[in-house]
Every structure is written in C-alpha cells, then in structure tokens.
C-alpha positions as CSV (number, residue, x, y, z in Angstrom):
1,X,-4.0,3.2,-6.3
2,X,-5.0,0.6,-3.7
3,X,-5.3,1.4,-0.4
4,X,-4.2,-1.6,1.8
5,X,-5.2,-0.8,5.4
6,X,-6.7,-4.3,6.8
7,X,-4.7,-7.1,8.8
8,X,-1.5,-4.8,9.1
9,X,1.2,-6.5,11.4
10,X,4.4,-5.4,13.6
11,X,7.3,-6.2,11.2
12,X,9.7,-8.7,12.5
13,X,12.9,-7.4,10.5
14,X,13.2,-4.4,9.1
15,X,16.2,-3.0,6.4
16,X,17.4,0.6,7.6
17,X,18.8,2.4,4.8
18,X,20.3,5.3,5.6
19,X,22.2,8.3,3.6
20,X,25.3,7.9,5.8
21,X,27.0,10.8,4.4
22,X,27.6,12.9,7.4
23,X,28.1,12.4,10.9
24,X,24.4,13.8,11.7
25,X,22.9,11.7,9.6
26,X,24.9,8.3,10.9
27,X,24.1,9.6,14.6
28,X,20.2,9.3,13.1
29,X,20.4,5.8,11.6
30,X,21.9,4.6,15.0
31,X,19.5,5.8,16.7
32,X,16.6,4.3,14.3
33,X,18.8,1.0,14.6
34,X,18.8,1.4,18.6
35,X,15.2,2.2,18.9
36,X,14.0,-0.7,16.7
37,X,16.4,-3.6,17.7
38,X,14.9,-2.3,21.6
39,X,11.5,-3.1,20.2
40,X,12.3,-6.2,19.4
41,X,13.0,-6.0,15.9
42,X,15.3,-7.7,13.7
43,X,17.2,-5.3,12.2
44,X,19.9,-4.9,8.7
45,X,21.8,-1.8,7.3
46,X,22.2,-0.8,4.1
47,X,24.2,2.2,3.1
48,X,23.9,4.2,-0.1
49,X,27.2,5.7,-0.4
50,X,30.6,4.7,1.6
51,X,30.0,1.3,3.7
52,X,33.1,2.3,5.8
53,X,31.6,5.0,8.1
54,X,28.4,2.3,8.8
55,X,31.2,-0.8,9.4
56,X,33.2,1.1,11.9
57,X,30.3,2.8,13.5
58,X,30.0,1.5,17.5
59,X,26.2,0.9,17.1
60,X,25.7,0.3,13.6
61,X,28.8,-1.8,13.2
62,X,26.9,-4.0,15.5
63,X,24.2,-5.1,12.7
64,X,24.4,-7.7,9.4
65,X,25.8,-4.7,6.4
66,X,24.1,-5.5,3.2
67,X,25.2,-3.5,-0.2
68,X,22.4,-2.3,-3.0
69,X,21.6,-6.0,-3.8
70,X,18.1,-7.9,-4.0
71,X,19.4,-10.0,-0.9
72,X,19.2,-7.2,1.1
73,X,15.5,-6.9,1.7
74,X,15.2,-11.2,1.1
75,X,12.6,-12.2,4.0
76,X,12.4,-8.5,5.8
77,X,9.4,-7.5,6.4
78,X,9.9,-3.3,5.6
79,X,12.1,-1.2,4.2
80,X,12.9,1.9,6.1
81,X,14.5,4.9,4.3
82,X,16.8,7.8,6.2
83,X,17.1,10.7,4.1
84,X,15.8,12.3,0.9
85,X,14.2,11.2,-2.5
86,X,17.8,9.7,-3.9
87,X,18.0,7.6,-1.1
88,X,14.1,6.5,-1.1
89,X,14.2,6.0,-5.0
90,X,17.2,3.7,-4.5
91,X,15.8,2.1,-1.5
92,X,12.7,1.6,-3.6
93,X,14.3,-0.3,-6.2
94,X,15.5,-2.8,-3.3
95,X,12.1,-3.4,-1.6
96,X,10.2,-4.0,-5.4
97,X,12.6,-6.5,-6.0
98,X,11.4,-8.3,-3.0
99,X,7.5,-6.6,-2.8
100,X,8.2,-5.8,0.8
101,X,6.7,-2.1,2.0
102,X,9.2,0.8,1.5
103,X,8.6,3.7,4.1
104,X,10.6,7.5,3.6
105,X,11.5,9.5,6.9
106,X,12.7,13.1,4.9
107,X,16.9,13.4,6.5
108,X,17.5,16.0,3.3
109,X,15.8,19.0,1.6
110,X,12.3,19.0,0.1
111,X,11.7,14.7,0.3
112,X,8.3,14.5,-1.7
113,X,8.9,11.1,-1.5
114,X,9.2,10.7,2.3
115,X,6.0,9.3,4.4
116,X,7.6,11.4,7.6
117,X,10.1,14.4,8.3
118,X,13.3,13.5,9.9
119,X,12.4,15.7,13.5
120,X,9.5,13.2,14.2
121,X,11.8,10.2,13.8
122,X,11.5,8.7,16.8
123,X,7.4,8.7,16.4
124,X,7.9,7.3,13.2
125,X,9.7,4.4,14.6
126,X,7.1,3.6,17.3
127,X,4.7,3.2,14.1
128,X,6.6,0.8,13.0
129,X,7.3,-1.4,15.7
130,X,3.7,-0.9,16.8
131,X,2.3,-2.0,13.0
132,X,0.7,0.8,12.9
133,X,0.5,2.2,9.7
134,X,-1.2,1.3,6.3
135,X,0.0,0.4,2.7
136,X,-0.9,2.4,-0.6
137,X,0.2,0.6,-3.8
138,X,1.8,3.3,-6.4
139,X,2.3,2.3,-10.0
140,X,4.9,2.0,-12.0
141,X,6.7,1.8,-15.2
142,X,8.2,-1.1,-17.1
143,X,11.0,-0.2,-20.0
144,X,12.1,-1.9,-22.8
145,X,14.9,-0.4,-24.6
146,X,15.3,-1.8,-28.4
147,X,17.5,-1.2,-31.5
148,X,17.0,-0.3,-35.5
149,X,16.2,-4.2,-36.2
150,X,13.9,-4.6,-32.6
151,X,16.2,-6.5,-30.9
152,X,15.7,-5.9,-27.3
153,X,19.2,-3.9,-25.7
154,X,17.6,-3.5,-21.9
155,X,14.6,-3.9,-20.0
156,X,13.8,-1.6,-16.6
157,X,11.6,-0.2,-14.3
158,X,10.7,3.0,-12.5
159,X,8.9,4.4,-9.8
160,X,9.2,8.1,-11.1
161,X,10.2,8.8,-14.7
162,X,11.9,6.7,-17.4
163,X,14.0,10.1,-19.2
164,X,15.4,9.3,-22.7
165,X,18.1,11.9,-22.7
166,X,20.2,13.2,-25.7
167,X,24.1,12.6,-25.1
168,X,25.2,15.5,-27.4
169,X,24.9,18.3,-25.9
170,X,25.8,20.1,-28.5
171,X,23.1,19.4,-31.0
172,X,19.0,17.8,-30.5
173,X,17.7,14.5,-30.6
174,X,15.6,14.1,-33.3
175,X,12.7,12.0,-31.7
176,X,9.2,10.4,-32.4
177,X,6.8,10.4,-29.6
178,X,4.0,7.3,-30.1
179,X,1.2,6.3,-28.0
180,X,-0.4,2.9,-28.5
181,X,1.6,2.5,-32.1
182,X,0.5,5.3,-33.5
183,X,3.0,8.2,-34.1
184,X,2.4,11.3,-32.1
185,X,5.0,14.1,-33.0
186,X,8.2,14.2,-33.9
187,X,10.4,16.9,-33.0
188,X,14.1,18.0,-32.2
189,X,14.8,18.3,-28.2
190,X,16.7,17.7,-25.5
191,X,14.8,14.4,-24.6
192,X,11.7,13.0,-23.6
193,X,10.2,12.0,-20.3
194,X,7.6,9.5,-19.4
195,X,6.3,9.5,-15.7
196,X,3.9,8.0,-12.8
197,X,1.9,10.2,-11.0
198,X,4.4,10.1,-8.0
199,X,7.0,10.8,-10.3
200,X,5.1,14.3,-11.5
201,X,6.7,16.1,-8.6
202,X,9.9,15.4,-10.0
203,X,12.0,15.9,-13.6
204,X,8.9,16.0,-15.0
205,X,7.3,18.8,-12.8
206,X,10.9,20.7,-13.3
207,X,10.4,20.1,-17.0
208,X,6.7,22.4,-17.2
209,X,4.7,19.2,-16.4
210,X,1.7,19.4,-14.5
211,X,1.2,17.9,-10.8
212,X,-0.7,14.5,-10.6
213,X,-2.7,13.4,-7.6
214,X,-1.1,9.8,-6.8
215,X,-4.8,8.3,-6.7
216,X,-4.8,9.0,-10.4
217,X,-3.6,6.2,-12.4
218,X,-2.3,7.5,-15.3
219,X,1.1,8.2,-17.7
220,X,2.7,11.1,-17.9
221,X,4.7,12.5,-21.3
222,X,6.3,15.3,-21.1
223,X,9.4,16.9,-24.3
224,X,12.5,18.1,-22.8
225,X,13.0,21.3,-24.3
226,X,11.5,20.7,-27.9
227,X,11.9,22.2,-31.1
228,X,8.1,22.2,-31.9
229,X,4.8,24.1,-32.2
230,X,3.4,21.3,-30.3
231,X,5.3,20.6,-27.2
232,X,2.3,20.1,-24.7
233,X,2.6,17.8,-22.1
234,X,0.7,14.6,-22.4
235,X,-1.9,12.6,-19.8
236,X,-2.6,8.8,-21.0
237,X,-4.1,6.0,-20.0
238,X,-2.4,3.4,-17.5
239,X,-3.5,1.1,-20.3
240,X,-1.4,2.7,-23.2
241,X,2.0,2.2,-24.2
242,X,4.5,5.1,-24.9
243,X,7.0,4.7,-27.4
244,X,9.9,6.7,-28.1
245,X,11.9,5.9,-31.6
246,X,15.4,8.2,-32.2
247,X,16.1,8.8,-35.8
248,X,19.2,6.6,-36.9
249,X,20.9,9.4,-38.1
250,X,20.7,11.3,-34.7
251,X,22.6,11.5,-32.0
252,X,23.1,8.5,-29.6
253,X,20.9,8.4,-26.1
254,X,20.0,7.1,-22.7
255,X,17.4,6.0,-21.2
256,X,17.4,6.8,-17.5
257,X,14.9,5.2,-14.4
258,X,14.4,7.1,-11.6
259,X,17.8,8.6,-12.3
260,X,20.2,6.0,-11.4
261,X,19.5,2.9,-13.7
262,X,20.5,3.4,-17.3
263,X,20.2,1.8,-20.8
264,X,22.0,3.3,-23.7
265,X,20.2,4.1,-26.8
266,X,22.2,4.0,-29.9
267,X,21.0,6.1,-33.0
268,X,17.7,4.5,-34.3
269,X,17.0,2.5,-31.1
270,X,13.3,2.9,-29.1
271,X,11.9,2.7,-25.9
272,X,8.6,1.6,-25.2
273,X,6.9,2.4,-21.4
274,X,4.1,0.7,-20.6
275,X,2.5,0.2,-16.6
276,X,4.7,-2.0,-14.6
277,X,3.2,-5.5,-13.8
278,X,3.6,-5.2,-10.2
279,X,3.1,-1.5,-8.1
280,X,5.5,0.0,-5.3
281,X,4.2,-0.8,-1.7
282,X,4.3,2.6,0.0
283,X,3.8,2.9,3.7
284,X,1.6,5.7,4.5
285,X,1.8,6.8,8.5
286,X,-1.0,9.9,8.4
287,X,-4.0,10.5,6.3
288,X,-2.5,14.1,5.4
289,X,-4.4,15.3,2.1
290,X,-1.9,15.5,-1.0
291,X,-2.8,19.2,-1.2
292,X,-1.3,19.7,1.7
293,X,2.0,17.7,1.1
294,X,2.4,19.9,-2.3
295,X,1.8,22.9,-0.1
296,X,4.2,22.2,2.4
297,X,6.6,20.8,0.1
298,X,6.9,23.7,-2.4
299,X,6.0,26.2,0.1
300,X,3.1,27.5,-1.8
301,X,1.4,30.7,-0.5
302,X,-2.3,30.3,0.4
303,X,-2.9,33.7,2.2
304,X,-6.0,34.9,1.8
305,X,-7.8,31.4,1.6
306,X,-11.2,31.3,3.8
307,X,-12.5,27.7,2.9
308,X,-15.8,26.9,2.0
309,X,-19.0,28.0,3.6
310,X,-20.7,26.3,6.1
C-alpha cells in the first residue's frame, strides 16, 4: 500500500453520496452539501437508492443530481461517502472509474470501510475543504469470468472480494481451486471467495477467514462451506493468479464483486482473479493504528491489557 501524503490540495468539487434512505440521513447530506458549497466548494449529489427524496429536498434539490454512472465523479476532485460500507463500496466503484480519492464518513452500523464516524461530520468536512488529509492506495482485484471453450463471458473488478457463489441451493458446487495454473483442491461447497486485504473484514472474515492488515499486499482464498478435509483458508502473493473452474456437470454460478456487480457462471465456466492494474485511492483523515479500528469496530474486549514495559 502506498502512502500518498505530499503536495495534498483543497478539492475544488467534490461528489456527495449519500444513503438517502431516511429522513436523518437526508438532513446529514444537506448539511455536508451546506457546509462544503459555504467553503467554497463545488459540489454534486449522488444518491444510492430513490433520487426522488434528493430532487425534492429544499437544499439538496439545489445541486447538479447525478445517477451511479462514471460521469458522476468526471473532473471532481473527491468523492465523499454518507453512510455505511454498501454505500462506500458503491461509491468506490464510481471514484475508480475516474481515480479520484474516495473518503467514508460511517451514517450506518459497523462501517469498516468508513475513514470517519458520522457524529464528527462536521470536522470531517473542515478536512476536506481545508486539504487536509492524506491518500493511501488499497489494491484490488481484476476478474475475468470465462466459459467451457475459454471464451471470455465478463470482466470485473473489486475492492473487497470477487465470491463465486452456487445458485442451487439445494445441492454443492463442485469446484477446483488453482493458484498460478496449478490445481489446488477440488471440493463440493457452497462457493468460493477471493479477497483484498480491505475486503478480509468482510464475507470473507464472516466466512472463518483471517484479518489482514491493509499494509499487507496480498490475496485472500477462502471455501464457502466446503465438503473437504482440506478447507483452510489461503494467503497468496499479489503476484499470483487465482482461478476458479466449476465442473460442467455442476450446478450453474455467479460471480459477485463487492456484492453488487455480477457475472453469471454457467456449468464448466472459470474465473480467474488476479491484482487489479490500478489501486483504490482512500482518503485517510487520522493516523489511528488498524488495531484499533478492528477493536473498535468488532468491539473486541482488551481488559486486562498493561502494554509493554518501559
């Protein structure tokens, strides 16, 4: 991960996205709207659910609407997310397309993803309009989805996971798991997930994976539920690709990014996950350790800890 803290600059425009569902959370996103057109921002909307409440809002009604298109981070200058890691991921896939800066303020539950919680909003905001903040680069994940004859049915990326997931639920898939085109294991489950360090917090994490410090550059394999003595998570290089082949008399499957972006995967079809060619620019407000987020986050109990010796 590269830590890009030199020669930072005020944005000039930002995109607000905002989870508008809920009249709390649209009173929030005006606000942020308010506070940065007042320091002399530009400033667009985007919406993730329902444009309607965000058109006939009084203050955010005021500002150019944009839907989940490339065009609506085209010449900003950062991305600011409202709300919690659904919202982030899909603001994410917005500010890659363009490479501009993406920066989280948590508006929902447990936000891993978010730089900031939602109560410190307004100091957030006077970050931004100030420049003061730095940028992290996190890595990512390119997809290709292909068929029995290697025909290519979908390419993809992710900031989190790409999950291959069974469609019948009422039987396995019967996979092969290969790492740098060499077969792995093969086994019946209920799919197969490959992830980012960022993403280890996630599916992954609630599939038994282990927790990966974002410095590490690395890929993440983790079965879904398989039907194998050998089941083990895996840890790869950034450098490897991960392949996933379904057997062509299995059931048909998806391939999912970051949970929104999908590829079907008919029976005998593969998907191969290899480092994305370009990185996710995450703003980063504080210096906060990532033990500490993780603590925090999952409310982990550290009584009885006295630190080291001095």
């Amino acid at each position: 991960m590269t830590d890009n803290t030199d020669n930072t600059t005020a944005p000039r425009e930002v995109l607000l996205v905002a989870h508008t569902g809920g009249d709390d959370k649209l009173s929030s996103a005006a606000a942020a709207a308010q506070q940065l057109a007042d320091g002399g921002l530009t400033v667009r909307v985007m919406s993730t659910g329902d444009p309607a409440p965000v058109a006939r809002h009084e203050i955010l009604g005021r500002f150019p609407r944009y839907g989940h298109t490339p065009d609506a981070a085209l010449g900003v200058d950062l991305v600011l997310v409202l709300g919690g890691d659904g919202t982030f991921l899909r603001a994410a896939d917005i500010a890659h397309s363009q490479d501009v800066p993406v920066l989280g303020v948590n508006m929902g539950h447990i936000g891993f993803l978010a730089e900031w919680e939602g109560e410190d909003l307004q100091a957030a905001i006077d970050r931004v309009i100030a420049g003061d903040y730095r940028i992290e680069n996190r890595m990512t994940l390119s997809i290709t989805v292909r068929d029995a004859q290697g025909r290519v049915l979908g390419t993809g990326w992710a900031l989190n996971e790409c999950s291959v997931e069974n469609l019948n639920r009422q039987g396995v898939l019967d996979a092969v798991l290969e790492v740098d085109q060499r077969p792995v294991s093969s086994f019946g489950c209920d799919g197969v997930l490959v992830s980012t360090p960022t993403g280890s917090t996630a599916y992954a994490f609630s599939a038994g994976g282990p927790v990966l410090w974002p410095e590490l550059e690395s890929i993440l394999v983790v079965p879904s539920n398989a039907h194998t003595l050998f089941s083990r998570p895996l840890v790869v290089s950034p450098h490897s690709t991960v392949a996933v082949e379904t057997n062509p008399m299995t059931s048909p499957a998806t391939a999912v990014m970051d949970g929104f972006r999908q590829i079907h995967m008919p029976p005998g079809s593969r998907v191969e996950v290899r480092r994305g060619p370009q990185d996710v620019r995450w703003v980063r407000l504080d210096s906060e350790p990532f033990a500490d987020r993780m603590v925090k986050k999952f409310r982990l109990p550290t009584t009885g800890w006295r630190g080291p010796r001095r």
